[in-house]
RODREN-15277 format. One record per residue (C-alpha): residue number from 0; x, y, z. Coordinates in steps of 0.001 Angstrom, whole numbers, plus 524288, in hexadecimal, padded with zeros to 5 digits. Example, Ala and Ser with C-alpha at 12.3 -4.5 7.8 and 13.67 -1.06 7.14 Angstrom:
! RODREN-15277
+-----+-------+-------+-------+
: seq :     u :     v :     w :
+-----+-------+-------+-------+
:   0 : 8300C : 7EE6C : 81E78 :
:   1 : 83566 : 7FBDC : 81BE4 :
+-----+-------+-------+-------+
! end
This chain:
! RODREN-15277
+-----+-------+-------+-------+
: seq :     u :     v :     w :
+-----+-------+-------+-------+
:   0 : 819FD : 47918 : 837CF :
:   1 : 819D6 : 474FC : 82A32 :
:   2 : 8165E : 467C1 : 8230B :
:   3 : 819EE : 462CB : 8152C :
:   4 : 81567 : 456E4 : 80E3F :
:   5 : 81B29 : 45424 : 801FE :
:   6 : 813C8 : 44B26 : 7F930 :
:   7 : 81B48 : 44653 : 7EE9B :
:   8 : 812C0 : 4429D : 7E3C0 :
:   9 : 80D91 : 44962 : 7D69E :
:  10 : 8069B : 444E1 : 7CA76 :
:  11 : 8113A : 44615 : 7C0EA :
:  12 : 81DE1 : 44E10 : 7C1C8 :
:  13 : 820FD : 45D20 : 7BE3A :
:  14 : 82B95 : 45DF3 : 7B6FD :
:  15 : 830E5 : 46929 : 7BF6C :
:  16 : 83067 : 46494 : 7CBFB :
:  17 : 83ACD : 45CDC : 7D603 :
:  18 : 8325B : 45B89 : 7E246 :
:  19 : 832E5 : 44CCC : 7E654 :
:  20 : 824C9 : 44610 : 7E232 :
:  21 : 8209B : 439E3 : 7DBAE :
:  22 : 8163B : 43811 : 7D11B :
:  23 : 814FB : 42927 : 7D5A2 :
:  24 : 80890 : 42B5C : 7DE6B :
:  25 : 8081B : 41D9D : 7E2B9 :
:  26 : 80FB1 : 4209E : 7F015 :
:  27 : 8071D : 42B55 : 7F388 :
:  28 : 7FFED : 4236C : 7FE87 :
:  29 : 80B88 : 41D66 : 8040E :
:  30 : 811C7 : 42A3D : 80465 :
:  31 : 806D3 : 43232 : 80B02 :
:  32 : 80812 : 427FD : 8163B :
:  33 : 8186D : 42A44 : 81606 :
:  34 : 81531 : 43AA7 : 8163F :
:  35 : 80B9E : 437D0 : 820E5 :
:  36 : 815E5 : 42EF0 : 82B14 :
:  37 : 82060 : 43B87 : 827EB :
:  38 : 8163D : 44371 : 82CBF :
:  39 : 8170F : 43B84 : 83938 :
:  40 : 824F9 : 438DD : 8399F :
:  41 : 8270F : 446CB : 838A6 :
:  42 : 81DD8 : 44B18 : 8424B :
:  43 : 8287C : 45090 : 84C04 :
:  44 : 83047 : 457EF : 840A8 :
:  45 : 82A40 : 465B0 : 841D3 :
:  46 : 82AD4 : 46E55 : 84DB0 :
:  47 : 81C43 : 46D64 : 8513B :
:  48 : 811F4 : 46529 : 84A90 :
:  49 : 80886 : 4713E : 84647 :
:  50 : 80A39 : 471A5 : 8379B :
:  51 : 80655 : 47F69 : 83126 :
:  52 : 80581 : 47A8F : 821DF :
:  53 : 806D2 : 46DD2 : 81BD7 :
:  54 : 80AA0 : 46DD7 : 80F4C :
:  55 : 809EE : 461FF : 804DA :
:  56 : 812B8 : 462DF : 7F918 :
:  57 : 818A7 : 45B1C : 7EE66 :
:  58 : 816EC : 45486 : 7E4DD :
:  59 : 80826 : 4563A : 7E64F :
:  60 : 8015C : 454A3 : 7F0EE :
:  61 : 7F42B : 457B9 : 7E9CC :
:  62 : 7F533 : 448EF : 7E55A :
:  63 : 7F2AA : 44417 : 7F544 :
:  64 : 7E452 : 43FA5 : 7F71D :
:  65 : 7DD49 : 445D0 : 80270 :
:  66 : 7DEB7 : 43973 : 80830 :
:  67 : 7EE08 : 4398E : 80843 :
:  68 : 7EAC4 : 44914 : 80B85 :
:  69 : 7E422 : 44417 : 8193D :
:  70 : 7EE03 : 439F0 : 81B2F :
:  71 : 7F85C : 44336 : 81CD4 :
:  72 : 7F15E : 44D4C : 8231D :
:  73 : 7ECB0 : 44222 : 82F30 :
:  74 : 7F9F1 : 43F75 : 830F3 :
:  75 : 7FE23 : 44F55 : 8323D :
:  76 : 7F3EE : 45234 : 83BE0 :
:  77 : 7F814 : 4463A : 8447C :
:  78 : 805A8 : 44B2A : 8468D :
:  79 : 8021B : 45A18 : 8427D :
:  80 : 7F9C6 : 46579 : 8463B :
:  81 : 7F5AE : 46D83 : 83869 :
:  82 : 7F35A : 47BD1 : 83C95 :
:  83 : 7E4F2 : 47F71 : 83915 :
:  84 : 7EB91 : 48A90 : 83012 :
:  85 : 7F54B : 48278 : 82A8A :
:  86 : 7F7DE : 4824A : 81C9D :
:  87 : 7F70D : 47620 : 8152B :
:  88 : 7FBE7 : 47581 : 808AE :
:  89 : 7FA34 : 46C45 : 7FD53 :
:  90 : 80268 : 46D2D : 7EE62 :
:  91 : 7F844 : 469BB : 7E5B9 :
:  92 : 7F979 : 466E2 : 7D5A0 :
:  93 : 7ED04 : 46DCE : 7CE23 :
:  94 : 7EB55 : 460BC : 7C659 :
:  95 : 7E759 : 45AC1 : 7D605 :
:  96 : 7DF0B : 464D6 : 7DA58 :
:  97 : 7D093 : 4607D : 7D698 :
:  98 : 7C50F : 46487 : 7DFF3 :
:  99 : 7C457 : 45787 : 7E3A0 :
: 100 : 7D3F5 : 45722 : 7E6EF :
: 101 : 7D229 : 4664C : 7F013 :
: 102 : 7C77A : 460F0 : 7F687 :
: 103 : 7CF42 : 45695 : 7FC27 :
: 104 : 7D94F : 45F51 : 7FDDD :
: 105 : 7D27A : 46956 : 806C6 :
: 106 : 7D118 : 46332 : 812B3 :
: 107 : 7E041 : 46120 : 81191 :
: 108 : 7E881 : 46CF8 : 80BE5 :
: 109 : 7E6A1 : 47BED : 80C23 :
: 110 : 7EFAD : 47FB7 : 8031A :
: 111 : 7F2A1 : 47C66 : 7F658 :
: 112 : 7FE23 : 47DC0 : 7EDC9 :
: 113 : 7FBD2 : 47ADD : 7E09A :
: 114 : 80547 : 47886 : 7D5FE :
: 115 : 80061 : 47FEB : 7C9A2 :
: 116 : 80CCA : 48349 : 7C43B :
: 117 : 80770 : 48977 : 7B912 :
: 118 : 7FA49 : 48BBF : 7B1BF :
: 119 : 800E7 : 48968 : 7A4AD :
: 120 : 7FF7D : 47CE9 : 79DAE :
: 121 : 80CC6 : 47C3B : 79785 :
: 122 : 8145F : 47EC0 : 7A341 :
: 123 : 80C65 : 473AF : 7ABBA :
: 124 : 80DC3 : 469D2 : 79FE4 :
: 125 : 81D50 : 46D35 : 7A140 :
: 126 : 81D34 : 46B78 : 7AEED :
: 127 : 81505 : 45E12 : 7ACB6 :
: 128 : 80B51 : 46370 : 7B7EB :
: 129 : 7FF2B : 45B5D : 7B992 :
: 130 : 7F4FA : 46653 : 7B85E :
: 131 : 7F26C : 46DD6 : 7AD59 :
: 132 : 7EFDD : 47CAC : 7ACF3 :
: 133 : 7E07A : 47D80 : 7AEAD :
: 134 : 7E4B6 : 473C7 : 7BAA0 :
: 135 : 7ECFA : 47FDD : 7BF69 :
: 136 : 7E2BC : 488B5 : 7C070 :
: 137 : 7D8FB : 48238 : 7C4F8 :
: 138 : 7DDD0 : 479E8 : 7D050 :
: 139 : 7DE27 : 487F2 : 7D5DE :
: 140 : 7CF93 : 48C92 : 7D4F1 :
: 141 : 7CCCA : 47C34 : 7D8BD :
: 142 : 7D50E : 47F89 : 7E695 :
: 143 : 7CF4B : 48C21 : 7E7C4 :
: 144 : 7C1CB : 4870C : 7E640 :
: 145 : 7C587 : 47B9B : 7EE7E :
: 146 : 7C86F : 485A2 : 7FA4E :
: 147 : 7D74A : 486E4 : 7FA55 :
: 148 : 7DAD3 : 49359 : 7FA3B :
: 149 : 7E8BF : 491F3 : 80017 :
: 150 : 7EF49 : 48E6A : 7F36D :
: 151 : 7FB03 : 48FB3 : 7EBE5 :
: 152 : 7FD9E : 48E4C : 7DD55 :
: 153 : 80C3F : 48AE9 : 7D757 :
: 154 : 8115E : 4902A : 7CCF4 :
: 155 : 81DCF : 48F89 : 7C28D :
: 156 : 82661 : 499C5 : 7BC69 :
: 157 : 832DB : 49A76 : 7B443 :
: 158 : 82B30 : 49231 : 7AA1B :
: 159 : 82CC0 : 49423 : 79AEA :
: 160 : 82627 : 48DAB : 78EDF :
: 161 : 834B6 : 48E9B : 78857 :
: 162 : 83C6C : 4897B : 79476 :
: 163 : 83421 : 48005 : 7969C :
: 164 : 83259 : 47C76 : 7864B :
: 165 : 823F9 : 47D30 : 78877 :
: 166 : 81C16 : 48228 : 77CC4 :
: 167 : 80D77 : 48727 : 77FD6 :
: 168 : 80B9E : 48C94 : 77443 :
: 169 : 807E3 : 4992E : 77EC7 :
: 170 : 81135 : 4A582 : 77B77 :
: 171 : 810D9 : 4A9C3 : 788D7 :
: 172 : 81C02 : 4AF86 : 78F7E :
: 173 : 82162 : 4A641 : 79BD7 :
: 174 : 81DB1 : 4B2C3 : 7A336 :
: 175 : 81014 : 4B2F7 : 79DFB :
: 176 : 80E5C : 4A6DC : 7A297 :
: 177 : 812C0 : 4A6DE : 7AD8B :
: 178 : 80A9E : 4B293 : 7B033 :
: 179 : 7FF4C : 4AB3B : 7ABDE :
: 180 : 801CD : 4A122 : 7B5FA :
: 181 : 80298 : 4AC2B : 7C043 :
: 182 : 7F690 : 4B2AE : 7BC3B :
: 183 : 7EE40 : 4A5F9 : 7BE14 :
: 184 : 7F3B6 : 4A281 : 7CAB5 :
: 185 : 7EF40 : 4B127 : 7D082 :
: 186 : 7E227 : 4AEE3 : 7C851 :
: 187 : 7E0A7 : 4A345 : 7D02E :
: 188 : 7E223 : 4AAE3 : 7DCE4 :
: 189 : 7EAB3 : 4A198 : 7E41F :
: 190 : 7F051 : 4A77D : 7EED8 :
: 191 : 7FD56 : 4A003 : 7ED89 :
: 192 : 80680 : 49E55 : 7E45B :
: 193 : 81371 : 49666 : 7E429 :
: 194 : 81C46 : 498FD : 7D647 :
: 195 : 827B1 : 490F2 : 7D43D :
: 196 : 8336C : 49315 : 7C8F7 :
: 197 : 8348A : 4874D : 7C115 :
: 198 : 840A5 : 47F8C : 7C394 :
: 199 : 847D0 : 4758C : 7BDA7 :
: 200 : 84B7C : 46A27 : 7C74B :
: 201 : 855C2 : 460CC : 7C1C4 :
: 202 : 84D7D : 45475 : 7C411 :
: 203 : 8405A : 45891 : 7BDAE :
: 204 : 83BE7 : 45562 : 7B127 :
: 205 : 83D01 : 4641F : 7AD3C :
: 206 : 84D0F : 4639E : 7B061 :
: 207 : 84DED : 458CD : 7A988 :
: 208 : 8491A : 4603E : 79C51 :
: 209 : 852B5 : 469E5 : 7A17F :
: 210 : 85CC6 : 460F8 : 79F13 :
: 211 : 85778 : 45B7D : 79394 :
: 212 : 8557A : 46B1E : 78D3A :
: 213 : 84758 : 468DB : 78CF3 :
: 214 : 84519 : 47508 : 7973F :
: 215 : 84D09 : 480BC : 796C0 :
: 216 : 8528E : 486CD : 7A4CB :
: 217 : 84822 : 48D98 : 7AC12 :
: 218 : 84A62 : 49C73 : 7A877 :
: 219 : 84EAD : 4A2E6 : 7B5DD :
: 220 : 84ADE : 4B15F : 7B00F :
: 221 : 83E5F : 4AE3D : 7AC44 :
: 222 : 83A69 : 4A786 : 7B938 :
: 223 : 83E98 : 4B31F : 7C002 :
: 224 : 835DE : 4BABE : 7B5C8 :
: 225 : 829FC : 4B22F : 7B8EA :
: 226 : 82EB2 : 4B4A2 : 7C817 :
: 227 : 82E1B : 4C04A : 7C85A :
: 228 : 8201A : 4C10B : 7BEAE :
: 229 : 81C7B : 4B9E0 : 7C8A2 :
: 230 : 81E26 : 4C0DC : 7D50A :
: 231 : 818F7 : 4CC54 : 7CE9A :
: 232 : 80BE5 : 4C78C : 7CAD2 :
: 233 : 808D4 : 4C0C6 : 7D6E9 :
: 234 : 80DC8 : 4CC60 : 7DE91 :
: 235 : 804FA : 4D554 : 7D642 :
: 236 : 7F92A : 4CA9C : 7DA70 :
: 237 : 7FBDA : 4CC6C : 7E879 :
: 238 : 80429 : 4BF00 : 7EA9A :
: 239 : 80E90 : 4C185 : 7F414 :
: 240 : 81B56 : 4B96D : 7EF68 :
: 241 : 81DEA : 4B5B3 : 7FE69 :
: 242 : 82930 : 4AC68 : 7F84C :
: 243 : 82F5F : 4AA9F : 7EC33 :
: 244 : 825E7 : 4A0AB : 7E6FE :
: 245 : 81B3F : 4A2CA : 7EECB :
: 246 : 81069 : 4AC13 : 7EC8C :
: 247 : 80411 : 4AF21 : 7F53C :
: 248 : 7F9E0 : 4B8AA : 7F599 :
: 249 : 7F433 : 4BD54 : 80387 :
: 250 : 8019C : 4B85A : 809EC :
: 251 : 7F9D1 : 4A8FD : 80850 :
: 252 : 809AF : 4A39C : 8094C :
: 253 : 80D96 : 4947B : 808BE :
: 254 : 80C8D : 493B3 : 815E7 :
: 255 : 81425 : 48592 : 81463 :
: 256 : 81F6B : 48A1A : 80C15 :
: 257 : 82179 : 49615 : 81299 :
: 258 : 823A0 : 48D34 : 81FB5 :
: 259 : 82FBF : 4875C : 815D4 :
: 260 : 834D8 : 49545 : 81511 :
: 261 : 83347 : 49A0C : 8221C :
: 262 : 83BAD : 48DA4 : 82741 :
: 263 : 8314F : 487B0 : 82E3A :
: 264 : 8313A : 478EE : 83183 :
: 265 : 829F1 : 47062 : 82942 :
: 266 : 82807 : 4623B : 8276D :
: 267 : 82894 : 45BE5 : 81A62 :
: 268 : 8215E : 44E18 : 8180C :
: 269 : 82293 : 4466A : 80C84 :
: 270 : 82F2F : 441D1 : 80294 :
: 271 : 8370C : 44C33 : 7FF4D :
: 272 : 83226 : 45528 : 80BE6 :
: 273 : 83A68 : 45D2E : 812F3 :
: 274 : 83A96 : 4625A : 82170 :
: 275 : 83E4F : 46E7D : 8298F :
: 276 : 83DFA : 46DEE : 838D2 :
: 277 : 84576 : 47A2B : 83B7F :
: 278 : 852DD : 473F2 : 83BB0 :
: 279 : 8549E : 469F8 : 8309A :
: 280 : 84C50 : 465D2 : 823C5 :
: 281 : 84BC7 : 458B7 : 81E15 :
: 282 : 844ED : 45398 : 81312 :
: 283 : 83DCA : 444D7 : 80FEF :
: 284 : 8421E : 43CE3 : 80608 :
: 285 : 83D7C : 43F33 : 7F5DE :
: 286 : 8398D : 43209 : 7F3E6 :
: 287 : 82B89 : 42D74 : 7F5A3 :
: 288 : 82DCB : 41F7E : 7F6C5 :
: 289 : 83A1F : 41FF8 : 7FFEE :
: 290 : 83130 : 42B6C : 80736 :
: 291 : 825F0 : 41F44 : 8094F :
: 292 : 82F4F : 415D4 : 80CC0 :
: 293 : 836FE : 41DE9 : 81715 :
: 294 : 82AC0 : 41F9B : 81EA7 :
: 295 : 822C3 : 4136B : 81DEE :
: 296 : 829E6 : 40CCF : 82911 :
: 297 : 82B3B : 418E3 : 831D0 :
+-----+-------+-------+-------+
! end
């Protein structure tokens, strides 16, 4: 069985993305207790009560303490058994990952997914992305140095300097960056790799500039070019593409989202969550506050 916690918080918002989160952190407290009485309120939902990952997402659940960490974790193993193998999964921004910060994180989480995006300045400015590119590289080596070795890196394609009216002042090619950002990820050696095409949802800052005509329409033909330069190049570094996004070397698969494709039953925690038990799927509310409120008195 499989469990999701969705923490719904970041630093500041990418101008890309639609996932429900808050940058108001002043709820995080209250809402770590609400995640943690769903958790018990929910304790009948899945067929058995032996969970096989646990997997926290976002937002940015690199911004819990380890004492919000252990909170949540006491109140799994009272109403769940964690399989000694099971994988445990954290999303992580580079800009959080500080010795300090994996320490605490170790005695937690096995797995990290962290959201690089891209090693190129430019394109994280655009993206208003809290790390910067040295960040991108070396949160890697830090993790790697830290002991995680289950790790994942995500990536962006179907970017352009012209689309996106971005100028560098770099004449490279889209491709040749792109291919830059591909190179450093292998260089890094991480043994998974998550690459996502850049889309523009209607109610993000970037498809608002849509509207506006300060972004041009991302160019289908040339994120099918840097798909396919893509598959290529990791298939020529021994990275089996074991779904369309997804990339792993020595078959080390999301165990977690692969449970999603496989129509397994899995438990999701947390506003804006959803469910699968087999027979129907629901999904929690994506509002923090009303989230709180529905639970206090439960």
């Amino acid at each position: 069985m499989h469990l999701y916690l969705h923490i719904p918080f970041c630093k500041q918002a990418c101008h890309y993305c639609d996932f429900h989160f808050s940058t108001n952190l002043t709820a995080k407290s209250e809402l770590v207790e609400a995640i943690c009485r769903e958790i018990e309120l929910q304790k009948e939902y899945l067929p058995t009560r032996t969970l096989e990952t646990v997997y926290f997402g976002g937002g940015t659940p690199s911004l819990l303490t380890d004492k919000e960490l252990g909170q949540i974790f006491e109140t799994i193993a009272k109403f769940y058994t964690v399989q000694s193998d099971a994988e445990i999964t954290l999303e992580a921004n580079p800009d959080d990952l500080t010795p300090q910060k994996l320490a605490e994180l170790k005695p937690f989480v096995n797995r990290l997914s962290i959201g690089l995006q891209s090693f190129h300045e430019p394109y994280l400015r655009f993206m208003n992305r809290a790390h910067n590119a040295q960040e991108s590289e070396k949160c890697v080596k830090l993790a790697q140095d830290a002991g995680f070795e289950n790790l994942t890196i995500d990536l962006m394609y179907g970017m352009d300097e012209a689309l996106l009216g971005i100028d560098s002042g770099t004449s490279a090619s889209s491709e040749g960056l792109w291919q830059r950002d591909l190179e450093m990820a292998v260089a890094l050696n991480t043994p998974h790799i998550s690459a996502y095409n850049l889309t523009i949802e209607p109610q993000t800052a970037l498809g608002n500039w849509l509207k506006k005509g300060k972004v041009k329409p991302i160019d289908d033909e040339l994120s099918a070019k840097h798909l396919r330069q893509m598959m290529d190049f990791l298939e020529a570094n021994r990275y089996e593409q074991y779904e369309i996004s997804n990339f792993a070397r020595n078959q080390q698969y999301a165990r977690h989202n692969s449970s999603y494709w496989k129509r397994r039953p899995y438990l999701g925690v947390g506003p804006s969550a959803h469910s699968f038990d087999m027979n129907t799927r629901q999904y929690n509310i994506a509002n923090n506050a009303l989230y709180i409120k529905s639970l206090k008195n439960l």
